[in-house]
C-alpha positions as CSV (number, residue, x, y, z in Angstrom):
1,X,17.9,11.7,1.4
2,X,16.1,10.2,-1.3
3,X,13.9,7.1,-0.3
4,X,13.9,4.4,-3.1
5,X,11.0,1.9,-2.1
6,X,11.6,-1.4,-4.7
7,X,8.3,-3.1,-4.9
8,X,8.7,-6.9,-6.7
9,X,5.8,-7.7,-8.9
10,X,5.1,-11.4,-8.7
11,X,3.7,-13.1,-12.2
12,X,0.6,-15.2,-11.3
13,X,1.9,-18.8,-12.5
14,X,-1.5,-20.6,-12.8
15,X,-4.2,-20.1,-15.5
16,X,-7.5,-18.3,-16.5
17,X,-10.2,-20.2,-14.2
18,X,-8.0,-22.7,-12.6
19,X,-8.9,-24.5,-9.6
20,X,-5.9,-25.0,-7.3
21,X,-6.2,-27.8,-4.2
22,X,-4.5,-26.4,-1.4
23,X,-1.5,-28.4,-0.5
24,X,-1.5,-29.9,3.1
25,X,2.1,-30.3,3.2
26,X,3.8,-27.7,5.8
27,X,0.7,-26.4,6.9
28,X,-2.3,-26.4,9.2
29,X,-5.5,-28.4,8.8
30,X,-7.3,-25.3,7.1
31,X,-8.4,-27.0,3.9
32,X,-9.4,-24.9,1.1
33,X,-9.4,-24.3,-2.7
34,X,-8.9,-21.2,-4.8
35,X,-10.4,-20.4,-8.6
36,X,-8.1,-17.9,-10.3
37,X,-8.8,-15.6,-13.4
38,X,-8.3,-12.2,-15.2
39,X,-10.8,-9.5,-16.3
40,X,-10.1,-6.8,-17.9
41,X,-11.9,-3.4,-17.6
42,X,-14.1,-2.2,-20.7
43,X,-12.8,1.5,-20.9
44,X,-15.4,2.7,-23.5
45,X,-14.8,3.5,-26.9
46,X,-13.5,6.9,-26.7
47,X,-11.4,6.5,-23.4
48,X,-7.7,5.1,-22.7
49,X,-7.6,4.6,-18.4
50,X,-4.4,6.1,-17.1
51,X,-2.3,3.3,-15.8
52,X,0.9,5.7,-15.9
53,X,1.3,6.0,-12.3
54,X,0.0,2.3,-11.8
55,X,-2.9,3.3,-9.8
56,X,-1.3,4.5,-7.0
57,X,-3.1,7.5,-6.5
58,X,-6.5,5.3,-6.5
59,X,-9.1,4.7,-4.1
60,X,-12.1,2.3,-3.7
61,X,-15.6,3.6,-2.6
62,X,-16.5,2.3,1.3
63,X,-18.8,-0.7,-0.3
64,X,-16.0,-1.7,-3.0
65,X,-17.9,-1.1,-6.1
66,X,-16.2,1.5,-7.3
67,X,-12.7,2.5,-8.5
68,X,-11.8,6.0,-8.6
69,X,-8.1,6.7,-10.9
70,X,-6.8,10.0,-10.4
71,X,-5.0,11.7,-13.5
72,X,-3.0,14.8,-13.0
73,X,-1.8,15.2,-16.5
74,X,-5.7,16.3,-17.5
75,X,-6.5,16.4,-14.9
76,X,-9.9,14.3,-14.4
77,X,-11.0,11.8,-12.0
78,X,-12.1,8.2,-13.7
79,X,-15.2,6.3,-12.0
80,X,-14.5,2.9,-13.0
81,X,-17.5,0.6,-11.6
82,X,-16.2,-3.1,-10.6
83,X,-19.6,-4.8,-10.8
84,X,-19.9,-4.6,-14.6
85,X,-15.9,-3.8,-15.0
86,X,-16.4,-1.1,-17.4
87,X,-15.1,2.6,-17.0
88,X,-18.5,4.8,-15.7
89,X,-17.7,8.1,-16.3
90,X,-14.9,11.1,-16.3
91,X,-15.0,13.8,-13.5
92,X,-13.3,17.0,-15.2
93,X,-10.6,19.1,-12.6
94,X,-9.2,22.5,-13.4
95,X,-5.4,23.5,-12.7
96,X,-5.9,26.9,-12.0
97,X,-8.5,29.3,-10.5
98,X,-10.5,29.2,-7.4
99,X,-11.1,25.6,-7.5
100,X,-7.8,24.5,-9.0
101,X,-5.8,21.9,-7.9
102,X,-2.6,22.3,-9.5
103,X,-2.0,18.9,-10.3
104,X,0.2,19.7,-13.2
105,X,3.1,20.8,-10.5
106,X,2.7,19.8,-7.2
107,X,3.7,16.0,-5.9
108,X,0.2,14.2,-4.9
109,X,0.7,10.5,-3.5
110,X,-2.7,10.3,-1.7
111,X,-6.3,11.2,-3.3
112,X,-9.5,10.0,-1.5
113,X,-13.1,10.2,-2.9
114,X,-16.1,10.2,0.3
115,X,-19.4,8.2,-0.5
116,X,-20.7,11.6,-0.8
117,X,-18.4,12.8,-3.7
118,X,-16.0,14.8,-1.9
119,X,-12.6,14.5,-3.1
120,X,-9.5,14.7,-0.9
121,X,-5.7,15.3,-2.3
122,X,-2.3,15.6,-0.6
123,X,0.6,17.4,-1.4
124,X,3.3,18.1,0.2
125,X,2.5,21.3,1.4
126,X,-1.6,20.8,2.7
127,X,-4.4,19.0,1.7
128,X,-7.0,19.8,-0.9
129,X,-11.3,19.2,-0.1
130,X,-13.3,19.8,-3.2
131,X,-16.8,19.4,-2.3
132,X,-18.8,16.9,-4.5
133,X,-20.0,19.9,-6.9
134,X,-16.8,20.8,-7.5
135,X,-17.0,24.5,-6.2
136,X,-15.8,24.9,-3.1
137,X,-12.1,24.1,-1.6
138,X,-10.9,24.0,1.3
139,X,-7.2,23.5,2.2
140,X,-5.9,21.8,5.4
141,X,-2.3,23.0,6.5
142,X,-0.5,20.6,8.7
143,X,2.7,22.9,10.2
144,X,3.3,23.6,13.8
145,X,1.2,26.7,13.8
146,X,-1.8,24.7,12.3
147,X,-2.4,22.2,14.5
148,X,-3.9,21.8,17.9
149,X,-3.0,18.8,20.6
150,X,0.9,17.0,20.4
151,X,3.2,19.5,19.2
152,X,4.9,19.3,16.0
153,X,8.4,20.7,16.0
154,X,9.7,23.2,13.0
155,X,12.3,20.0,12.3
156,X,9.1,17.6,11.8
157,X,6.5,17.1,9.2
158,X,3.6,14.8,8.3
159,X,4.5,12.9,5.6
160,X,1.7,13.1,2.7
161,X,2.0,9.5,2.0
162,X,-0.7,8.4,4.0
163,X,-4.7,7.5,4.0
164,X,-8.1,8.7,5.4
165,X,-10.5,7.4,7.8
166,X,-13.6,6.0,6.4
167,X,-15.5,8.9,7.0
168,X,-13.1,11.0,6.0
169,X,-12.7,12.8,9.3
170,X,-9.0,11.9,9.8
171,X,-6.1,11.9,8.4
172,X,-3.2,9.5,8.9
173,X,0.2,9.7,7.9
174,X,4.1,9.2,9.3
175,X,5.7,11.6,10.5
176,X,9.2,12.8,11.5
177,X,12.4,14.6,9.6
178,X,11.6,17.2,7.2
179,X,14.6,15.7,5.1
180,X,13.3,12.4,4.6
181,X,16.1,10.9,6.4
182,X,14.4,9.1,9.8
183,X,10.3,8.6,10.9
184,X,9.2,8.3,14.3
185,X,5.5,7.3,14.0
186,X,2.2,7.6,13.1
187,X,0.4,10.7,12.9
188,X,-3.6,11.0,13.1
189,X,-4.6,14.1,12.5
190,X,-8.8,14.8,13.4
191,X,-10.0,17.2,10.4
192,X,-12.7,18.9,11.8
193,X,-10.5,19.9,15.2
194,X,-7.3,19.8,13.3
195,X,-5.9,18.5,16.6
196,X,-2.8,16.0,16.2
197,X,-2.1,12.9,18.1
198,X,1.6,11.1,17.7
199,X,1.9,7.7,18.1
200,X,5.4,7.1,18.7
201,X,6.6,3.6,16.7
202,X,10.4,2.2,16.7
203,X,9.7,0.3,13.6
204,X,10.7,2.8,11.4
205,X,14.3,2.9,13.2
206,X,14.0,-0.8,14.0
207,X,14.3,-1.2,9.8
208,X,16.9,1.6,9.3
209,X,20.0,-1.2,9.9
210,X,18.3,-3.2,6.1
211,X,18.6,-0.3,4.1
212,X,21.4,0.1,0.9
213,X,22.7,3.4,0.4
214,X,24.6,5.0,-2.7
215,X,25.7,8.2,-2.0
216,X,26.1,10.4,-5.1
217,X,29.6,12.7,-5.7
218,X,29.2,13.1,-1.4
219,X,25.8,15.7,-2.1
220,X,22.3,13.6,-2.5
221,X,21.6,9.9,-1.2
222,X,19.4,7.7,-2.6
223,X,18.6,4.5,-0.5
224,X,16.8,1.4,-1.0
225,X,14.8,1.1,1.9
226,X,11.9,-1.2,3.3
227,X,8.4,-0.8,3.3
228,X,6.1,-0.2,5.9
229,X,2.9,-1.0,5.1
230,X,-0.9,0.6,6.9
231,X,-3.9,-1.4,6.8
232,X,-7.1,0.9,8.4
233,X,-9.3,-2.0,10.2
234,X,-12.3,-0.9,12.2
235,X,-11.5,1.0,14.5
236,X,-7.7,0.2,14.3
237,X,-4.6,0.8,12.1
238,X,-2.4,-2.1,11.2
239,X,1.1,-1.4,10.6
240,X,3.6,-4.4,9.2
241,X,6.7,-4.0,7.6
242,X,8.5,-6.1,4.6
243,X,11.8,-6.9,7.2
244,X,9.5,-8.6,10.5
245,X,7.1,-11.3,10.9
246,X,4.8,-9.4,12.5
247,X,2.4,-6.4,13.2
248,X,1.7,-3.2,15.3
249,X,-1.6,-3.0,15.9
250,X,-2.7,1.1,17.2
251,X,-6.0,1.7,18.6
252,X,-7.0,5.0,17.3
253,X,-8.8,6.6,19.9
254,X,-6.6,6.1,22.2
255,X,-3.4,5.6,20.3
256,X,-2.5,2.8,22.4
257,X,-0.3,0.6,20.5
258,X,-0.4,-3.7,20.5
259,X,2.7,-6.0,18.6
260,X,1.6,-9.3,17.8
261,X,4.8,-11.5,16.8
262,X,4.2,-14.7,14.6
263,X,6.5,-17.5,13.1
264,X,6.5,-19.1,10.1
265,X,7.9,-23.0,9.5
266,X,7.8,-22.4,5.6
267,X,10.1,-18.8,5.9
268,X,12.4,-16.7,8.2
269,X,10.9,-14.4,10.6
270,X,12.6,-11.4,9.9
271,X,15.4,-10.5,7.1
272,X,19.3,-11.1,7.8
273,X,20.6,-8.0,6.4
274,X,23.8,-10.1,4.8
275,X,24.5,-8.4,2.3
276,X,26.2,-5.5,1.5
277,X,24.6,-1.7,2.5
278,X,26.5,0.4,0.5
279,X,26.8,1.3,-3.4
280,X,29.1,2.8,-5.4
281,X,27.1,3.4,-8.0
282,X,23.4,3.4,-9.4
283,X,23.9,-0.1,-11.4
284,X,25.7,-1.6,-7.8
285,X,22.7,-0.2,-5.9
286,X,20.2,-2.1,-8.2
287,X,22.4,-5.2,-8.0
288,X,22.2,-5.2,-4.4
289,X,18.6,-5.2,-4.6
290,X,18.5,-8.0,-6.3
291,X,20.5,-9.8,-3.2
292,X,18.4,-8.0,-0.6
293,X,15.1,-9.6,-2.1
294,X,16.5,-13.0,-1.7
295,X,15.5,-12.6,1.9
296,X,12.3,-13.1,3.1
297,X,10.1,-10.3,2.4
298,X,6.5,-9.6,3.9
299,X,3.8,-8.1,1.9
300,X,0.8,-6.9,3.1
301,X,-2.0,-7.5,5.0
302,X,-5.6,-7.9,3.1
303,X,-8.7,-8.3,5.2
304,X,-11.7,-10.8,3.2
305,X,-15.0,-9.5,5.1
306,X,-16.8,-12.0,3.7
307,X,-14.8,-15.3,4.9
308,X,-13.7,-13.0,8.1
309,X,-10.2,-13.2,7.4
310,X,-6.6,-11.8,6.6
311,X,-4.6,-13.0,3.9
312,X,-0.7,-12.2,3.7
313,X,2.5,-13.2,1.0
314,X,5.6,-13.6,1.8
315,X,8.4,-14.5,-0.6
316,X,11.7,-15.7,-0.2
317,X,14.6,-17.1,-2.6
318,X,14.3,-20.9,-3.2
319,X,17.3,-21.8,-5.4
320,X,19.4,-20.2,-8.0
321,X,19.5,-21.8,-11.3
322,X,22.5,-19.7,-13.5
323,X,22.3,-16.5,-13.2
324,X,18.5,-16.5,-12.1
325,X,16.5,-16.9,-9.0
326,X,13.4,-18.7,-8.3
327,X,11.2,-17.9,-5.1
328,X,8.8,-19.6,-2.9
329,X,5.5,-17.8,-2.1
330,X,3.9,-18.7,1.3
331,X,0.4,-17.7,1.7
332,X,-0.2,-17.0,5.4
333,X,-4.0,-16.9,7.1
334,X,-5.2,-15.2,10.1
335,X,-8.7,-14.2,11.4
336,X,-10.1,-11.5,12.2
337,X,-8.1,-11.1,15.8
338,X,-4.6,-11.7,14.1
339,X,-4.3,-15.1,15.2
340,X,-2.5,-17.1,13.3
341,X,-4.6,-19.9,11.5
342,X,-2.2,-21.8,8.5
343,X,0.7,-21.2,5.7
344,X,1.6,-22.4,2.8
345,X,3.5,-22.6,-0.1
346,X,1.3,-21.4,-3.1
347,X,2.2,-20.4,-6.8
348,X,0.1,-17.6,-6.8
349,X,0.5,-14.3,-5.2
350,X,-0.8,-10.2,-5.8
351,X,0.5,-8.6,-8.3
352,X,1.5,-5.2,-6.1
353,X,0.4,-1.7,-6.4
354,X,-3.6,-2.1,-5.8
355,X,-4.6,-5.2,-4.5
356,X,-8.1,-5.6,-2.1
357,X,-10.6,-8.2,-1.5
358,X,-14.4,-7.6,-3.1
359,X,-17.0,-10.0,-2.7
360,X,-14.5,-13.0,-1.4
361,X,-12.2,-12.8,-3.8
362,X,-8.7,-10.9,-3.7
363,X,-8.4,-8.3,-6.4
364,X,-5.2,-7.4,-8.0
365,X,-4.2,-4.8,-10.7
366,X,-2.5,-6.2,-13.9
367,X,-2.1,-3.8,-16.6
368,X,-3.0,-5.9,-19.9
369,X,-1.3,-4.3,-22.8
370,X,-1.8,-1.4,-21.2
371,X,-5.5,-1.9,-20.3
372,X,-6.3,-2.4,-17.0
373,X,-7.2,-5.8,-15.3
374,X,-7.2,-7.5,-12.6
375,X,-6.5,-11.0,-11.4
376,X,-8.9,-12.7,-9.2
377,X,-8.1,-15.1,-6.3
378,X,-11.7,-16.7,-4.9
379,X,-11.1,-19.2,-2.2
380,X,-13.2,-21.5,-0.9
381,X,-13.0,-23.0,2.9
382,X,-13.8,-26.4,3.5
């Protein structure tokens, strides 16, 4: 089965360098103020950034500095230093030979880059290591007959979706069918023993009942599903989904796992599901969509090391006008232990696809006329 995972971008509604009082109706008495603009990244003279796969395969150095953008078409690695927002430097790849990664075929949705220069990749079959001079590989297999500790049946697999620890020691992925069809938990895989620990999680069944499904001439389905979303935190992996106000919290050396429930006065707690769960077609699938995301839905969690605090979105429908819906977006505080501090209704939100907090302020990807850019949230506690 095809997984269709619809990601709403949300348009920032307020202005280059606005200041924006926070509003003390419906929420706690955590006062504070944001300033919101957009930069835009200087990408040289010679140089367009590859924004085709909207940064998804992307990842930030350990001290936020620098962006990393991987291209497979090329393929090439982009250093993109945030300080002075201008693109740094290219890192040539090769396809083929001893060092190839054979980009140009193979599906990739995770790529890494260690403060040394080592660069990770995952594909569906292993995982690629270049070394920082670029000539050496390794490969990492993660099959049954690979791995050491909790065994993984010939049915299972370890989903390449995932992310790496900071030091780049493990890996951490789902894992479950080999058809795509049903996940069972989080794997964490330790590189250097390649020894596997599951971490069994009924939040991947627990959103199974949300999902729209349009089967095509009885062969293939494709389904609109929801997200579940992994935030690494020290020495912890969150994991929060768009359907439930709340958060799994797995200790990863143990793999003991913590849920911390909240509620919200300004939104639901957890989708409804009324609506219907089956299409007949592509066009109904996408029109059901569209009635699914009038629910509440939960984005994810971003931690602000410099304020000592997390920052979630939530959105959910607040009247139709024709044909077209208009939603609130609650802004949602917690410390640095998950408790709960304030919410809010806001008009600002992130955009999707990359979105992090540097310096105190929350960073966003826009793609300006096919440039990239970000918007930048900076708020200020009273």
């Amino acid at each position: 089965m095809k997984k269709l995972v619809i990601i709403f971008l949300f348009i920032i509604l307020a202005s280059c360098s606005e200041k924006t009082d926070s509003d003390s109706t419906n929420s706690t008495e955590l006062g504070f103020s944001v300033e919101i603009d957009t930069v835009q990244v200087n990408p040289g003279a010679d140089h367009f950034i590859h924004l085709t796969n909207n940064l998804y395969t992307s990842s930030l150095s350990s001290d936020k500095k620098t962006l990393y953008n991987f291209n497979p078409t090329v393929p090439e690695l982009e250093v993109i230093d945030l300080d002075d927002l201008t693109h740094k430097e290219v890192i040539k790849l090769e396809n083929e030979g001893p060092t190839g990664i054979g980009a140009a075929n193979s599906y990739m949705p995770m790529m890494d880059v260690s403060d040394s220069g080592e660069l990770f990749l995952n594909t569906w079959s292993y995982m690629i290591k270049l070394n920082a001079a670029r000539d050496e590989m390794s490969r990492y297999w993660f099959t049954p007959d690979s791995l050491k500790g909790d065994a993984l049946s010939e049915l299972e697999i370890i989903y390449p979706e995932g992310f790496m620890s900071d030091n780049k020691d493990f890996y951490f992925g789902a894992y479950g069918a080999q058809d795509n069809s049903v996940k069972s938990g989080l794997a964490m895989i330790n590189l250097n023993s390649m020894e596997l620990k599951k971490v069994p999680l009924d939040i991947f069944e627990r959103i199974e009942k949300f999902e729209i499904v349009f089967s095509s001439n009885g062969n293939s389905n494709i389904s609109a599903t929801e997200t579940v979303l992994f935030v690494p935190f020290e020495e912890k992996i969150l994991i929060s989904t768009s359907t439930y106000n709340e958060i799994y919290v797995v200790n990863i050396s143990d793999g003991t796992v913590e849920k911390k429930s909240f509620h919200s006065e300004l939104t639901d707690d957890a989708k409804k599901g009324n609506y219907q769960k089956t299409a007949g077609s592509r066009r109904e699938l996408m029109d059901l969509v569209l009635e699914k995301v009038k629910e509440v839905n939960f984005l994810k969690f971003h931690y602000d090391d410099q304020n000592e605090k997390f920052w979630r979105f939530s959105t959910t429908l607040d009247r139709m006008i024709g044909d077209s819906a208009t939603y609130n977006i609650v802004l949602t505080i917690f410390d640095q232990n998950l408790t709960q501090l304030h919410e809010e209704k806001v008009d600002y939100s992130e955009m999707g696809s990359l979105t992090f907090f540097k310096d105190g302020s929350l960073y966003s990807y826009i793609n300006l006329e096919d440039e990239l850019g970000f918007v930048r949230i900076k708020p200020t506690y009273e």
